[in-house]
C-alpha positions as CSV (number, residue, x, y, z in Angstrom):
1,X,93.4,118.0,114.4
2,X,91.2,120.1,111.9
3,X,88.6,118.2,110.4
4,X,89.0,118.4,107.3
5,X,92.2,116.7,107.3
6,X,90.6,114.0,109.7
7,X,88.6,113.4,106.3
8,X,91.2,113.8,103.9
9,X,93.0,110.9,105.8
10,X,90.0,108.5,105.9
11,X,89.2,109.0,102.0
12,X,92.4,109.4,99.7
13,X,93.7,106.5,100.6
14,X,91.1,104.5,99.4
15,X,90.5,106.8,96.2
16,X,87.0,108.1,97.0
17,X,86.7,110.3,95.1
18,X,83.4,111.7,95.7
19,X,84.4,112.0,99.4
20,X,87.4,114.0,98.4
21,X,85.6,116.3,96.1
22,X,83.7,117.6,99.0
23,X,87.1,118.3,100.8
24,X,88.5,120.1,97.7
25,X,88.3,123.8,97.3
26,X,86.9,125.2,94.1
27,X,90.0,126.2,92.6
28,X,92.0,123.7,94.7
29,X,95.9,123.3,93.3
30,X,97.5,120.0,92.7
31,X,101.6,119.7,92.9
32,X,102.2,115.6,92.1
33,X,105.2,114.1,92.8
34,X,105.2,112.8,89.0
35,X,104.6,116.0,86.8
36,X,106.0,119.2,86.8
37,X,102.6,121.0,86.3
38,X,100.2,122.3,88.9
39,X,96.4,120.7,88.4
40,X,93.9,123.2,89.4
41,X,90.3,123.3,90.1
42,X,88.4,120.5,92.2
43,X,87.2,118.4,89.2
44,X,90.7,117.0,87.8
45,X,92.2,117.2,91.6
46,X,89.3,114.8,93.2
47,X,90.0,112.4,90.2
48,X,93.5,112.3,90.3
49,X,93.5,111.3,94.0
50,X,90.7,108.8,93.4
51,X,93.3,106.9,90.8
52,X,96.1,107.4,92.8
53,X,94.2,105.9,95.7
54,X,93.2,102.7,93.3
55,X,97.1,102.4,92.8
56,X,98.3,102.8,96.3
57,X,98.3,99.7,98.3
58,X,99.3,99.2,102.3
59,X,98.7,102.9,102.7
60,X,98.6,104.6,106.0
61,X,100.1,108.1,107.5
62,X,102.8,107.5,109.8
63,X,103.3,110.9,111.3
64,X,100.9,114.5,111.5
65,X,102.2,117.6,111.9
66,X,100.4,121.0,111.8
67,X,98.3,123.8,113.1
68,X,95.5,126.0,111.8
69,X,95.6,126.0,107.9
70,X,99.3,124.1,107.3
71,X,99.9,120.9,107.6
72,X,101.9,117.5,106.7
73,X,101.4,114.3,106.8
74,X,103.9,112.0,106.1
75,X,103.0,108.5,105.0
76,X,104.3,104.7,103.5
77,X,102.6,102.6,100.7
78,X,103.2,100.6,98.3
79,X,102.8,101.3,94.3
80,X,103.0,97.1,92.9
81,X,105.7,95.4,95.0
82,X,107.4,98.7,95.6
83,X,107.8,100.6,98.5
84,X,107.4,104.4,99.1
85,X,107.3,107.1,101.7
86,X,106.2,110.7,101.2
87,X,104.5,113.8,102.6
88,X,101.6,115.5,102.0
89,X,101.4,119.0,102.1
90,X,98.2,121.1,102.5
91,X,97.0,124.0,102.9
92,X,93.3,124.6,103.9
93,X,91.7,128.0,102.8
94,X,89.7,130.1,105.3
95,X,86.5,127.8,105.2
96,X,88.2,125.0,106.3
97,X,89.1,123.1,102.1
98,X,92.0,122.1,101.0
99,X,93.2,125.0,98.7
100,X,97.0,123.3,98.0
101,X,98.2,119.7,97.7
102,X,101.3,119.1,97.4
103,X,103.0,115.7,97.2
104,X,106.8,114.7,97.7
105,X,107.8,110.9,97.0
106,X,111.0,109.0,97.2
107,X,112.5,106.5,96.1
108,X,112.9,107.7,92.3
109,X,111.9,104.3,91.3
110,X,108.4,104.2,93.3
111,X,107.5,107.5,91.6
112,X,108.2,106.1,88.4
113,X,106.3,103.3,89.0
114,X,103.3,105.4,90.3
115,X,103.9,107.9,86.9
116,X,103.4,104.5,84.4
117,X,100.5,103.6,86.8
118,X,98.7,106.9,86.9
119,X,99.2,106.9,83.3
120,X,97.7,103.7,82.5
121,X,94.3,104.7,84.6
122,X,93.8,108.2,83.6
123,X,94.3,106.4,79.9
124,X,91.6,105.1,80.7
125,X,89.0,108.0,81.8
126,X,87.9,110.3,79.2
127,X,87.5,113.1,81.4
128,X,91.7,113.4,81.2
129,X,91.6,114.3,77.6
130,X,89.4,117.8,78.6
131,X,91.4,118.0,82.3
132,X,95.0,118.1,80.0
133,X,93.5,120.1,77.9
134,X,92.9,122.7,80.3
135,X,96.2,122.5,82.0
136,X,98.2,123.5,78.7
């Protein structure tokens, strides 16, 4: 397995975001399972994943597939008392960061409950009101 995604799995699960700022590409993009925009750049990405691994609960990766720069990982949480599976899907660049997250979620009622969730704790960090203001 490639080590960066060896790291990835150790650190976005428990939202360390620091750690996953190191694994980030500079202009790293950022497909969520509950908005229809792309985030870019390693900034907003690294604390996005660091709330989103405050929210998950139970979290682990079930299943790894991939080679070289592509690769998916599926895995099971919990977002409150709900449960969820999903795949992550990355792309590393040529030095070895991730240059495209992508995340796909079901059930419709998880995501949901992740979207209120996410929104509550980026409510919370000024550095959103700069991060959205750059996405628009």
């Amino acid at each position: 397995m490639h080590p960066t995604i060896e790291r990835m799995m150790a650190v976005v699960a428990a939202g360390r975001e620091a750690d996953i700022h190191s694994l980030l590409a500079e202009d790293v993009d950022f497909l969520p399972p509950t908005y229809w925009k792309t985030w870019t750049g390693r900034e907003p990405v690294a604390a996005l994943l660091g709330h989103v691994g405050r929210i998950f609960s139970d979290f682990e990766y079930r299943r790894i597939m991939g080679d070289g720069n592509d690769w998916a990982l599926e895995f099971q949480c919990k977002i409150g008392d709900l449960d969820a599976v999903g795949v992550d899907l990355i792309t590393l660049d040529d030095t070895g960061l991730i240059a495209t997250f992508e995340v796909v979620m079901r059930p419709l009622k998880s995501v949901e409950a992740l979207r209120a969730a996410m929104n509550a704790s980026v409510a919370s960090d000024p550095r959103f009101a700069a991060f959205r203001a750059a996405l628009s």
